[in-house]
N, C-alpha and C positions, 0 to 999 in steps of 0.2 A: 802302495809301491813307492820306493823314493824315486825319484827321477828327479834329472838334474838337465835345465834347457841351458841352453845360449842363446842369448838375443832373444830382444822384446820389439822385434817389428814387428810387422801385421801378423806375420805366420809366428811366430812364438809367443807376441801377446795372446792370439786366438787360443792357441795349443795352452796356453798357460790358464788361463781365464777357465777354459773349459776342463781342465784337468784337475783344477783346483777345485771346483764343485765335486768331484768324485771319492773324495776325500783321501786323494792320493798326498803323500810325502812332496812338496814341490819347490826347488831351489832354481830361483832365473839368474843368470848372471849379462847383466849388461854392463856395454861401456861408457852410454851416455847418461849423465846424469841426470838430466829432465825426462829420461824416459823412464827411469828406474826408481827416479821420485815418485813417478807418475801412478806404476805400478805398483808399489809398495802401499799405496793408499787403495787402491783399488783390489788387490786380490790378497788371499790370503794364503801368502808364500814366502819365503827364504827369498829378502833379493841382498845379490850381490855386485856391489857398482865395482865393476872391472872387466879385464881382458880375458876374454874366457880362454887365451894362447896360455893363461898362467897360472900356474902350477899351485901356489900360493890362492889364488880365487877359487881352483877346483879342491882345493883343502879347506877354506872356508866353507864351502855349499857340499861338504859330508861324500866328497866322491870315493872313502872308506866304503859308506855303506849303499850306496847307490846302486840302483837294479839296469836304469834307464837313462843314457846318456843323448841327448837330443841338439845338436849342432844345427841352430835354423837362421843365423845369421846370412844378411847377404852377397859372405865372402868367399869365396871357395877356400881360400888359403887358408884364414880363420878357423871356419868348419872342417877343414883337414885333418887341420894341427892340431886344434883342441879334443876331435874324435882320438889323435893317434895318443896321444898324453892321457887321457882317460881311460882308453884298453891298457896301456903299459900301467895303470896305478889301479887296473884289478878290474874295471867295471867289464861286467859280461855282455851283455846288450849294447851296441853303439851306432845311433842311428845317425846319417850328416844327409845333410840340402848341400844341395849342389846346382851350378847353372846348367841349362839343358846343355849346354855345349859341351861340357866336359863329360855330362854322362852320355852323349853320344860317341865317346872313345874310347866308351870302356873293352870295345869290341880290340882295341889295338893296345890298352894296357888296364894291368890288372887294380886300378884304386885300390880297389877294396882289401885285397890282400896285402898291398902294399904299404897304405894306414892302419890296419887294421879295425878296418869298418864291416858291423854287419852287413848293415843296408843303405847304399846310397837312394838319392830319388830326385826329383827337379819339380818343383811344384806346379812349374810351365807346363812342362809335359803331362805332368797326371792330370791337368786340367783340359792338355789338347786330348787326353786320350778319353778322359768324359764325353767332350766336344763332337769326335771324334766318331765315336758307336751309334750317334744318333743316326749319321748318313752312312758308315762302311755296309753297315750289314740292317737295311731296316728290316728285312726278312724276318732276323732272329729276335726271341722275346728277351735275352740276356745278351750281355758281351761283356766279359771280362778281360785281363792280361796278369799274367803271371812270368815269374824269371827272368824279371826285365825287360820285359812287356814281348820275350822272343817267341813266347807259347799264349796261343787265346782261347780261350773258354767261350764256347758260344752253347745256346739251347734253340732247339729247331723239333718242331711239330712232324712226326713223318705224316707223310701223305699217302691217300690211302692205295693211288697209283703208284706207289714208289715200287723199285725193282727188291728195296730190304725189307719190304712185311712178309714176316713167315721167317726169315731166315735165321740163324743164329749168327752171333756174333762172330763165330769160329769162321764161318761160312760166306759172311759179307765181305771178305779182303778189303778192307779197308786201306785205304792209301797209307803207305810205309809213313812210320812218325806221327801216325795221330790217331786219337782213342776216344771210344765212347763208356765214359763213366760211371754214367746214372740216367734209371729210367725212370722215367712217374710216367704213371698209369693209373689216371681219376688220383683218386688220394692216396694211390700204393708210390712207394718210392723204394728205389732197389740199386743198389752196387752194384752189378749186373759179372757174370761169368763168362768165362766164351762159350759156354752152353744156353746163354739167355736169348731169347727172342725176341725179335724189333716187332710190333705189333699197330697197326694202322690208327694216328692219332695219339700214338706213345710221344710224349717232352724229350728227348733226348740232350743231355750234355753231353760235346761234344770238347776236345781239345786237341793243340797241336800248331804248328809253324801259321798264319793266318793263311796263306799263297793254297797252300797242301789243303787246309780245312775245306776254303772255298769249295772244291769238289766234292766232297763229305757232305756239308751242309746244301746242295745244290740236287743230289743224289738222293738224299733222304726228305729232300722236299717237294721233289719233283719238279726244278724250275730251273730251267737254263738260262744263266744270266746273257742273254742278247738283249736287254734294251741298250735304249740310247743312253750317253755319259750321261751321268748326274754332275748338272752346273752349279759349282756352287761361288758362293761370291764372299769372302771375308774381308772383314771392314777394319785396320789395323794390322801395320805389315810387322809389330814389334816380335817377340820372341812366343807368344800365344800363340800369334798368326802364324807366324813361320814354323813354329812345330807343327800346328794343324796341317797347314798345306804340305808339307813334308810327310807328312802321312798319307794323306787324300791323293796322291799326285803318281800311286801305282794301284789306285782302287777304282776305277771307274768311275774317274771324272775329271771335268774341265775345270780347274782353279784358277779364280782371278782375285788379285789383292787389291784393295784399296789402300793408298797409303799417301799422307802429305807431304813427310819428310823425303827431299830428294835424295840425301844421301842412304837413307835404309832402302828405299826402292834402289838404290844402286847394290845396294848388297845383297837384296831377295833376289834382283837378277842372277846376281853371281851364281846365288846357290841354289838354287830351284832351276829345274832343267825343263820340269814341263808343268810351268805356272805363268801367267798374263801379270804381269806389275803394274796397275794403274796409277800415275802419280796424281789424284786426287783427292778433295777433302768429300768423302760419302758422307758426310754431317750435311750437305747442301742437295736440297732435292733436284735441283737443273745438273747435279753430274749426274746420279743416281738414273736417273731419264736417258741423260747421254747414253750410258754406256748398257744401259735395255736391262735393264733389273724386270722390269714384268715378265713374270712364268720362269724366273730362274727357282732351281728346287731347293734349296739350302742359300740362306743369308745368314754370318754367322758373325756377330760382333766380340771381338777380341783387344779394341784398344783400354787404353788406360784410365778411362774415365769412363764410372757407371750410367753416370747419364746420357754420353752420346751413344752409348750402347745401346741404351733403350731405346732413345728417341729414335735413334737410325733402323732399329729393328723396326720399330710402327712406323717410318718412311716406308721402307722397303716392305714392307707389309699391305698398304696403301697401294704402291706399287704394282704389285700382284706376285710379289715374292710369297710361294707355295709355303714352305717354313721356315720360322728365323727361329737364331737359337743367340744366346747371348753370356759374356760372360763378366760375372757381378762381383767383386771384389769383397762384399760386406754380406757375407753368411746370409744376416738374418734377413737383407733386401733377394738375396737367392732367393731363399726358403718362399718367400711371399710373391714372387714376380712366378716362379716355378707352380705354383697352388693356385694365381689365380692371371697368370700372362697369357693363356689361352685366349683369354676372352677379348685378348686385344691382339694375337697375332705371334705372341712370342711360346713355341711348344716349353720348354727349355730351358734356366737356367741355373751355370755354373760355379761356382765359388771354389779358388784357388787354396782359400783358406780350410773348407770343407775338405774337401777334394787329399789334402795334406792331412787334417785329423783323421779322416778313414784310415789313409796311410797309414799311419803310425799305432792306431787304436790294436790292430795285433801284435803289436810287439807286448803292448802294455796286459803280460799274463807271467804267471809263475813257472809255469809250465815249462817242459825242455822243447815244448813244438810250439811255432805260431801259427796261430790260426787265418789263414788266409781268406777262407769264406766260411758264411755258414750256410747249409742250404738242408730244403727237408729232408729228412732222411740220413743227412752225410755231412761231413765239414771237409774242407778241403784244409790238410794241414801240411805247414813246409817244416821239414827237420834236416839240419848236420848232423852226416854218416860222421860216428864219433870213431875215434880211435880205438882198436881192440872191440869194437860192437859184432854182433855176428854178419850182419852186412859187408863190413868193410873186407873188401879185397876179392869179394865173389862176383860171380856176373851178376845180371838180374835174376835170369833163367835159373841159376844154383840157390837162392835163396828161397825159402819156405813163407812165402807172403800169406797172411791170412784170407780168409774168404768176408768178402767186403770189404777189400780194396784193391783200387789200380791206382798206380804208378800212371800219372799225368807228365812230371817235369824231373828232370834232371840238368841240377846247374852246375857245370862243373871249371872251377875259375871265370874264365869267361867266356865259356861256351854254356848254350841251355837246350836243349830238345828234349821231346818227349821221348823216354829212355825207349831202348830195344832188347829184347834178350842178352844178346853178345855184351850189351855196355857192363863195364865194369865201375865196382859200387868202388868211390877210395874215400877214406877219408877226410875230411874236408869238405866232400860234396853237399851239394844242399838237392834233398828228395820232395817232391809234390807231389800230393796223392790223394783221391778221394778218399773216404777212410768211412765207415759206416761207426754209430757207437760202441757197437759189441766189438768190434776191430781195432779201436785205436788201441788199444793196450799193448795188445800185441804186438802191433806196427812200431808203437815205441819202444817196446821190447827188441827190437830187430835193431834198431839205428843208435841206441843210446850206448 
């Protein structure tokens, strides 16, 4: 595939480096000289030292033939511009990085349609939301997010007490907006019907708004969530921290932040409503003490530097901090602290940089659908209701979906829930939907 990046900092050197092993088509265009020196010796790709805003650089680096346009620089403006110049000069795919803050408005205006970008993302975010699943939901064996993280995908064990063994699907009423997709059952896996049965010890995938799910996933488990909050304690108030606690902070728990900078603890205050801002350095075991780290259940490092990360984890580890999770900057020290930090204390860790190639790894297909997951039995795939397709302009309920599949997400501008009969399919829209392999053809058949 050719694909054409912008920017060679950590996340588009990473993205490039690795993409160029695959023996993908690969054009980087940076602005800084010394980095693009740097990488032209190093990988084997198309570099172009310039301003990826210009038009003349994306006609250098073959944006004629380009599949995959990738905006990872750390500008929003940058990344905007150079995504909106690249759809208007033909490319079909237009992926842009974005800082968390702006993709928390997308709820108030439309980016994406308005640059014409496929897919925004925040590297921040997808790394809070790794971070994130270890404590929202331990229950569950999976936790994913799709459609801008407003729909979650979770897998839950039923239980053999639960009130849904025996019943069918049709029959469980299931809380409006969220759906059970696939069962595995020992080594059978099924797209399941509203004629299918929940059966004691059935995997269940489950999707829908996370609020809504909770009672889904609490029903089928048999477990009323009454314990006490889960404390958890993060160490770096920067934009890591602050998107994790912005999650964690309507999930059943107590967040407190560590942070040394006075001025950012002035502004976690601001924006956190029900979070503790400690102005401390948690690098120092006499605060760590201070403020009663032993028996808290989640220690979760987030600043900018890998090594206080670690060390501060094996503090608070020492401590009697229950699990520390940590987040690693440099992939391959992830990979290795994740395989073998158990043995000292850390379940855990994330890589901002990983975290982003997953991201992005399904766009990079021929295909008219991206593959969002792949799971046994099923892939979960996202397609645009295309214009004139037999989809477009019916309800859900009037269209002839094949057997093995459900309709999970529906995105439509910037709104996303897991679709309902009534909704109407338009064009433009983006569908998520388990999809079985005898099914997808047809499923594409419906939307293209």
């Amino acid at each position: 595939m050719n694909i054409i990046i912008v920017g060679a900092g950590e996340i588009g050197r990473h993205l490039a480096t690795s993409l160029s092993r695959e023996s993908h088509s690969i054009s980087v265009i940076e602005s800084d000289p010394d980095l693009a020196s740097d990488l032209e010796q190093s990988i084997d790709a198309k570099i172009v030292g310039s301003d990826g805003t210009s038009v003349e650089a994306l006609v250098e680096a073959n944006v004629g033939e380009c599949g995959l346009f990738l905006a990872l620089t750390s500008s929003n403006t940058a990344n905007l511009v150079s995504s909106s110049i690249a759809k208007k000069m033909g490319v079909e795919q237009v992926v842009c990085r974005v800082h968390p803050s702006l993709q928390r408005e997308e709820w108030l205006f439309d980016f994406k349609g308005t640059f014409g970008v496929d897919h925004l993302f925040s590297s921040e975010r997808l790394a809070a939301i790794e971070l994130a699943k270890f404590i929202r939901n331990p229950e569950s064996l999976t936790v994913e997010e799709i459609a801008r993280g407003r729909i979650e995908l979770q897998q839950v064990r039923v239980d053999p007490k639960s009130d849904a063994v025996g019943r069918t699907l049709a029959d469980l009423k299931a809380p409006e907006r969220t759906r059970i997709a696939m069962l595995t059952r020992g080594s059978d896996h099924l797209v399941p019907t509203a004629e299918s049965r929940i059966e004691a010890g059935d995997v269940v995938t489950i999707f829908g708004e996370p609020r809504k799910l909770k009672s889904l996933a609490e029903r089928l488990q048999k477990k009323k969530d009454d314990r006490e909050s889960l404390r958890v304690v993060i160490f770096g108030g920067g934009e890591y921290g602050f998107s994790l606690a912005q999650m964690l902070e309507s999930y059943h728990c107590k967040v407190r932040i560590f942070e040394q900078d006075e001025a950012i603890c002035r502004g976690l205050v601001d924006r956190l409503s029900n979070t503790t801002v400690i102005h401390a350095d948690a690098t120092v075991v006499a605060e760590l003490q201070e403020e009663q780290i032993d028996g808290v259940d989640f220690f979760v490092a987030t600043s900018s530097s890998d090594e206080d990360n670690v060390m501060t984890c094996l503090q608070a580890h020492t401590l009697g901090a229950k699990t520390c999770l940590t987040l690693i900057h440099r992939a391959d020290y992830a990979e290795a602290i994740s395989s073998s930090g158990r043995h000292f204390g850390i379940q855990a860790a994330v890589s901002p940089r990983d975290a982003t190639r997953r991201e992005i790894e399904r766009f990079i297909t021929s295909d008219r659908f991206h593959l969002v997951k792949q799971m046994p039995g099923a892939e979960i795939l996202e397609m645009r209701v295309r214009k004139g397709s037999l989809a477009a302009g019916h309800m859900v309920k009037e269209v002839d979906w094949p057997q093995g599949c459900v309709l999970v997400g529906l995105l439509h501008a910037i709104h996303a829930d897991v679709p309902g009969p009534d909704d109407v399919l338009q064009a433009g829209d983006h569908i998520y939907a388990v999809v079985s392999p005898k099914a997808r053809k047809a499923f594409v058949k419906l939307l293209a």
